[in-house]
C-alpha positions as a Python dict, from the first residue, in 0.01 Angstrom:
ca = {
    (1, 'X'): (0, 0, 0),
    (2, 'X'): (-337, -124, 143),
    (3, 'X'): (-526, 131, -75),
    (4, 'X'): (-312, -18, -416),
    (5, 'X'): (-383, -395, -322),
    (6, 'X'): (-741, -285, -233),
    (7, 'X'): (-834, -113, -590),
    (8, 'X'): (-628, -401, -787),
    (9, 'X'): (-878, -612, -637),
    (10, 'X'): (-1189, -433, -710),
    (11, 'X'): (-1059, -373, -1043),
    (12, 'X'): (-1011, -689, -1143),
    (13, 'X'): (-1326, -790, -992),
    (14, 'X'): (-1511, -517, -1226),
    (15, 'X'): (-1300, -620, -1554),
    (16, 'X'): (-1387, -1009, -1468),
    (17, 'X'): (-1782, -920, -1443),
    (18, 'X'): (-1701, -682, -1753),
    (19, 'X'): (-1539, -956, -1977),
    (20, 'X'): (-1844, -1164, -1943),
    (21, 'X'): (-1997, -905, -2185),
    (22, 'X'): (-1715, -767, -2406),
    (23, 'X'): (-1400, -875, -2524),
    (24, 'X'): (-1066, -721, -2453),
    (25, 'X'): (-747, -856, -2609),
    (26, 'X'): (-548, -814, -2297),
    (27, 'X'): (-793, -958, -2037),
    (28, 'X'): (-627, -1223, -1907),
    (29, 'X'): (-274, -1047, -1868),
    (30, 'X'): (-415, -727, -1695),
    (31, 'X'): (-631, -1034, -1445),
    (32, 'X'): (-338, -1198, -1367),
    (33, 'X'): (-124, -870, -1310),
    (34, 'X'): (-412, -728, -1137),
    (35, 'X'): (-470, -1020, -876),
    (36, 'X'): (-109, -1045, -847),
    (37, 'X'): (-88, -721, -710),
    (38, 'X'): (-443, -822, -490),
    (39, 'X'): (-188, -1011, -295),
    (40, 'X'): (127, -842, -227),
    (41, 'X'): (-19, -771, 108),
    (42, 'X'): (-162, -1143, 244),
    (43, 'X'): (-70, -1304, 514),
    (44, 'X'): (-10, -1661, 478),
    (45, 'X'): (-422, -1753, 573),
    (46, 'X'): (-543, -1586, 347),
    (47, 'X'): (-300, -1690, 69),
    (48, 'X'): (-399, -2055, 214),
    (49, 'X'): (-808, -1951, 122),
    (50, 'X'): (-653, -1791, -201),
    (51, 'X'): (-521, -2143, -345),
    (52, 'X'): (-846, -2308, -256),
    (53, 'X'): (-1060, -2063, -426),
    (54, 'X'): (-809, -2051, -715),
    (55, 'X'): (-892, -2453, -772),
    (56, 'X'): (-1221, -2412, -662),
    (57, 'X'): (-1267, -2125, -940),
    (58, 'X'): (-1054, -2279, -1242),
    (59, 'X'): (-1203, -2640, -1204),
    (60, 'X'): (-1600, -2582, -1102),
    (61, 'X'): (-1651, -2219, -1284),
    (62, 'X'): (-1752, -2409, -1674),
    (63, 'X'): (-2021, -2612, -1445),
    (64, 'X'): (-2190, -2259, -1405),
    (65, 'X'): (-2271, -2274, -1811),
    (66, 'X'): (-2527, -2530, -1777),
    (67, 'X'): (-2773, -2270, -1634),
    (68, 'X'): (-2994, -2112, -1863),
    (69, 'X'): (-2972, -1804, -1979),
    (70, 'X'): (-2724, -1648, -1762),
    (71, 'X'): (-2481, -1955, -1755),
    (72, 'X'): (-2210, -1928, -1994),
    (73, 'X'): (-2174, -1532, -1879),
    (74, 'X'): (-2142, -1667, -1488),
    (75, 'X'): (-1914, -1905, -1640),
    (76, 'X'): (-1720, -1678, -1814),
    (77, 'X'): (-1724, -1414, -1462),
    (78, 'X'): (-1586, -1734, -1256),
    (79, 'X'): (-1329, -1795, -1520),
    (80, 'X'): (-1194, -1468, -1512),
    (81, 'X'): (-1191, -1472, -1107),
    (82, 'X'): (-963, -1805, -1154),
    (83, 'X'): (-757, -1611, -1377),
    (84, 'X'): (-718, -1311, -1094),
    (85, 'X'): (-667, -1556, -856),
    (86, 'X'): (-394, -1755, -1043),
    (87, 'X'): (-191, -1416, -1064),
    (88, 'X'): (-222, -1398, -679),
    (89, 'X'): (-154, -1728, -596),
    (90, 'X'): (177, -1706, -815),
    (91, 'X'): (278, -1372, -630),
    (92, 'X'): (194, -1562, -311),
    (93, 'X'): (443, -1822, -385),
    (94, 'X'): (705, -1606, -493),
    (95, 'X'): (687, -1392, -209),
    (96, 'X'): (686, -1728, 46),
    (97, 'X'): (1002, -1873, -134),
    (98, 'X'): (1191, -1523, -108),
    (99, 'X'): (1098, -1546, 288),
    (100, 'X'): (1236, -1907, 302),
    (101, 'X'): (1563, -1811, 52),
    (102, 'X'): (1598, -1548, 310),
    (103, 'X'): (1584, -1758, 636),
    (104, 'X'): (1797, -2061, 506),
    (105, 'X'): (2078, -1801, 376),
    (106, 'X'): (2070, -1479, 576),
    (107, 'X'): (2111, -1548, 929),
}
């Protein structure tokens, strides 16, 4: 499982620096599936450092477009990170309610 989380990762790393440059229908879908997957194997720190970067990435990432020349593409690669990120923060939730469903029912 550590190799699967691992490449869902780098590939959605690759497609976020790739949709800074072309434009793919499905980009946002496949980022969120992809960083969803990213996290099926945190631990609750690093899903902790996941939520901050998620806000961190959605919020400041259109700040990046005031640079010239390479700004709105650094934008755009920050953007797409959020996106990634949102997908694992989501599967980082679900997976913590299913533990605490568990605990308060199964016993």
């Amino acid at each position: 499982m550590n190799v699967i989380t691992a490449a869902a990762r780098a590939l959605a790393i690759i497609l976020a620096i790739a949709s800074a440059f072309i434009s793919v229908p499905a980009t946002p879908a496949l980022l969120l599936v992809l960083g969803g997957i990213a996290a099926l194997q945190n631990n609750s720190d690093k899903n902790s450092k996941n939520f901050l970067m998620t806000i961190v990435l959605l919020l400041g990432a259109e700040q990046l477009s005031v640079i010239p020349a390479v700004g709105p593409h650094l934008a755009t690669i920050f953007e797409s990170l959020g996106t990634a990120f949102v997908g694992a923060s989501i599967v980082a939730i679900i997976i913590t309610l299913a533990y605490r469903l568990k605990r308060d029912w199964v016993k």
